[in-house]
C-alpha positions as CSV (number, residue, x, y, z in Angstrom):
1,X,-7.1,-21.2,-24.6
2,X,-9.6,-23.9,-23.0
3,X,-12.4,-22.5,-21.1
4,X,-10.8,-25.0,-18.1
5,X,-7.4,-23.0,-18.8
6,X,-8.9,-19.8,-18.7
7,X,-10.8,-20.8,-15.3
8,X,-7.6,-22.0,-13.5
9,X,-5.9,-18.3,-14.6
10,X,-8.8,-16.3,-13.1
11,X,-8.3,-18.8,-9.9
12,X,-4.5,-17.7,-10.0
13,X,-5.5,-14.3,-10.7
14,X,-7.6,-14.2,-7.8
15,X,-5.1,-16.1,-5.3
16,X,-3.3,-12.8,-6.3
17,X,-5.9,-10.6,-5.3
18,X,-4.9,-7.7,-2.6
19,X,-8.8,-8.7,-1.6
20,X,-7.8,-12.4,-0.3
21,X,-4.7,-11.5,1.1
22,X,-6.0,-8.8,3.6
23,X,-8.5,-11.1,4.1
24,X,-6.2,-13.8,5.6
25,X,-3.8,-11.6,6.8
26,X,-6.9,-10.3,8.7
27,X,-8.0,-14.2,9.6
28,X,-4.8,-14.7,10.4
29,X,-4.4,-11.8,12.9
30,X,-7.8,-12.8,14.7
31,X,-7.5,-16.2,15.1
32,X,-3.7,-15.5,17.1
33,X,-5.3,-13.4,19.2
34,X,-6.6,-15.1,22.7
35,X,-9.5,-12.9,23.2
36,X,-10.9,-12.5,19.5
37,X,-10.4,-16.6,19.3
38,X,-12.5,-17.0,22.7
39,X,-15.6,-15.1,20.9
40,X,-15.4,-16.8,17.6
41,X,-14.8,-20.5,19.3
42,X,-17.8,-19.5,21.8
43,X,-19.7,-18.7,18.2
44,X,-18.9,-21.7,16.5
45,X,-20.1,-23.9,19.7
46,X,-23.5,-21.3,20.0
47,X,-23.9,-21.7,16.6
48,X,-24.2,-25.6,16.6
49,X,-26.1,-25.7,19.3
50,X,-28.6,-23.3,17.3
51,X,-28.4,-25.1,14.4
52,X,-29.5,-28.4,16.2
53,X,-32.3,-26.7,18.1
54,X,-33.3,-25.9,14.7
55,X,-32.9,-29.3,13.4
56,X,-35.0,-30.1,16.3
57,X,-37.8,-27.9,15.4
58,X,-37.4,-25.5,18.3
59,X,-37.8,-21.6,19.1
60,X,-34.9,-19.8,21.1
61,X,-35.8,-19.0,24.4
62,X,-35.8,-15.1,25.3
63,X,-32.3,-16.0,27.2
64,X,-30.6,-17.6,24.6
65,X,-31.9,-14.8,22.0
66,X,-29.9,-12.7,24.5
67,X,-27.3,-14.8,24.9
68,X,-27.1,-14.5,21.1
69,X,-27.5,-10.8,21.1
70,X,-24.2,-10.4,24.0
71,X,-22.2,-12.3,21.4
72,X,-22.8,-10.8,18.2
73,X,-22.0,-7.6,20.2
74,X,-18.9,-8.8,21.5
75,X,-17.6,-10.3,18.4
76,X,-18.6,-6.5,16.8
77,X,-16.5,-4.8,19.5
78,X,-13.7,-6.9,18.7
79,X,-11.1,-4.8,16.3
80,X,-10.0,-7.9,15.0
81,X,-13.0,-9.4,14.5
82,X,-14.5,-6.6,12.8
83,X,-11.3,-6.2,10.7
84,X,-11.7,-9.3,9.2
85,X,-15.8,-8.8,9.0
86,X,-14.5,-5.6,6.5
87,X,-11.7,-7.7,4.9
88,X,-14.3,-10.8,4.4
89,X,-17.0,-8.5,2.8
90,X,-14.4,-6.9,0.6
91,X,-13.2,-10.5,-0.9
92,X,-16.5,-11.6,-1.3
93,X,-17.8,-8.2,-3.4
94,X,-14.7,-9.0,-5.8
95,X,-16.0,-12.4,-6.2
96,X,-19.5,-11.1,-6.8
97,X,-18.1,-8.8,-9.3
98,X,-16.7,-11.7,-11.0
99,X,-20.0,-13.6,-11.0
100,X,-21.6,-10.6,-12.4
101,X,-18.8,-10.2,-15.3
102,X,-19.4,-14.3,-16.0
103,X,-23.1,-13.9,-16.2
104,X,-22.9,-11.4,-18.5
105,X,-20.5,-12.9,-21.0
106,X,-22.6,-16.1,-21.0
107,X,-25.9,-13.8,-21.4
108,X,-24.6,-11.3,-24.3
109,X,-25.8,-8.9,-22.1
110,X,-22.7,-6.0,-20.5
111,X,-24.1,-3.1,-17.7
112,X,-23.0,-0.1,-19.3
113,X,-19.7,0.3,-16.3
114,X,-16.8,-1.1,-17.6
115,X,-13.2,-1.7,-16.1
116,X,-12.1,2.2,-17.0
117,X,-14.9,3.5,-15.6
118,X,-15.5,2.3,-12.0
119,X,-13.2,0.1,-9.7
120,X,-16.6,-1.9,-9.0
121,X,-20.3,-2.7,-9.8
122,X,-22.6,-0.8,-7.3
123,X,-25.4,-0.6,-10.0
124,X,-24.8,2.1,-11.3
125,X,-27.3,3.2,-14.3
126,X,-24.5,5.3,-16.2
């Protein structure tokens, strides 16, 4: 099998993954929700408006710092939000897993874990 083949069955495989479904279901779940959309629409406009007062050159103000502050807060205090925060973070350790797995093929080199031993690659030194 191609290394292209091989590619698109570890992208199927991963489609597959209970990791990316919770995470959508989770996305999925927040983004229906009135009050969890309201904080991450009010973070997507904050967060353009940061990135071009970077763009710009320029240093938050103490207020908008606070401002910044109040809405990380509120989007953490949001089940839904936070849900999806977990969900996200678990997805994205998979696919760092993966990377690590891939780099170490291509290297020759293999950690000492392997797929009977742990569920996932924390570093461990065993």
């Amino acid at each position: 099998m191609s290394v292209i083949a091989k590619a698109r069955e570890l992208g199927k495989e991963i489609a597959r993954s209970q990791e990316l479904a919770a995470m959508l279901k989770a996305q999925q779940a927040m983004l229906q929700d009135p009050g969890a959309r309201q904080i991450i629409d009010e973070f997507h406009e904050k967060q353009r408006f940061l990135q071009m007062l970077q763009s710009q050159g320029l240093e938050l103000t103490e207020s908008q710092k606070a401002d910044v502050e109040d809405l990380e807060k509120r989007m953490l205090d949001n089940p839904l939000i936070t849900e999806f925060f977990r969900a996200q973070q678990s997805f994205e350790q998979l696919l760092e897993e993966i990377n690590q797995i891939i780099s170490e093929a291509i290297s020759g080199s293999q950690s000492s874990c392997s797929d009977e031993s742990c569920s996932c690659c924390c570093g461990c030194d065993s």
